[in-house]
N, C-alpha and C positions, 0 to 999 in steps of 0.2 A: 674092588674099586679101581677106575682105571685114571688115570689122570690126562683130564682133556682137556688140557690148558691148550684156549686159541693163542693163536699168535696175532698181537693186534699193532698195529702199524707204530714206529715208532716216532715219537714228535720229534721234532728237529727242536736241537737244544736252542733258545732265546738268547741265551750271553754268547753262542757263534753265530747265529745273526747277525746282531748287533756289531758284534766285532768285523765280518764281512761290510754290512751297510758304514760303518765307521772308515775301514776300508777304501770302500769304493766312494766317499766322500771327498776325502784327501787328493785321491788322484784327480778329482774334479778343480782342487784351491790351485791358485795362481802365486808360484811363490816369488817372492824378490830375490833381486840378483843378491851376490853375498857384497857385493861392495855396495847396495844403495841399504842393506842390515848398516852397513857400517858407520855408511853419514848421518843414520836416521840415528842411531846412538847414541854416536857423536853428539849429535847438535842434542838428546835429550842429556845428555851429561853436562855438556855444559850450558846449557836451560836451568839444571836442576841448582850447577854450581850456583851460578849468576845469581839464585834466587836465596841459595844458603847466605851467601855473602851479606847480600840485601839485607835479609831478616837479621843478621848476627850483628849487623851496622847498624838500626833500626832500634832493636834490644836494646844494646848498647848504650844508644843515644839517649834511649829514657830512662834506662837506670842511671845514667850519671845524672840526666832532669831531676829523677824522683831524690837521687841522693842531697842534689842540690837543694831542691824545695824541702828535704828533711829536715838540712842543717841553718835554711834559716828559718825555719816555722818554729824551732828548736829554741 
């Protein structure tokens, strides 16, 4: 018995594709300067504060309402 194993071409792996096309995507994106990363941050940090505050003042206001309206429905 002789062993006559063809040699058959081999496929080119799919997750180094991928990794290549992923690759050559990035170099195509337009990135931001690092100082306009910074005011866009910026301004969502204090976006995000502005709006904790709001809400925690909000809260607030209706549970002293609800405590109020407890003690005299009481």
């Amino acid at each position: 018995m002789a062993n006559n194993v063809e040699s058959k071409p081999k496929k080119p792996n799919k997750i180094l594709i991928k990794i290549k096309e992923i690759g050559s995507e990035l170099k195509k994106v337009s990135w931001p300067k690092f100082s306009t990363v910074v005011k866009q941050t910026g301004a969502v940090i204090a976006v995000t504060l502005f709006f904790t505050i709001a809400v925690f003042f909000i809260d607030w206001a209706f549970s002293a309402l609800y405590n109020l309206l407890s003690q005299v429905l009481n």
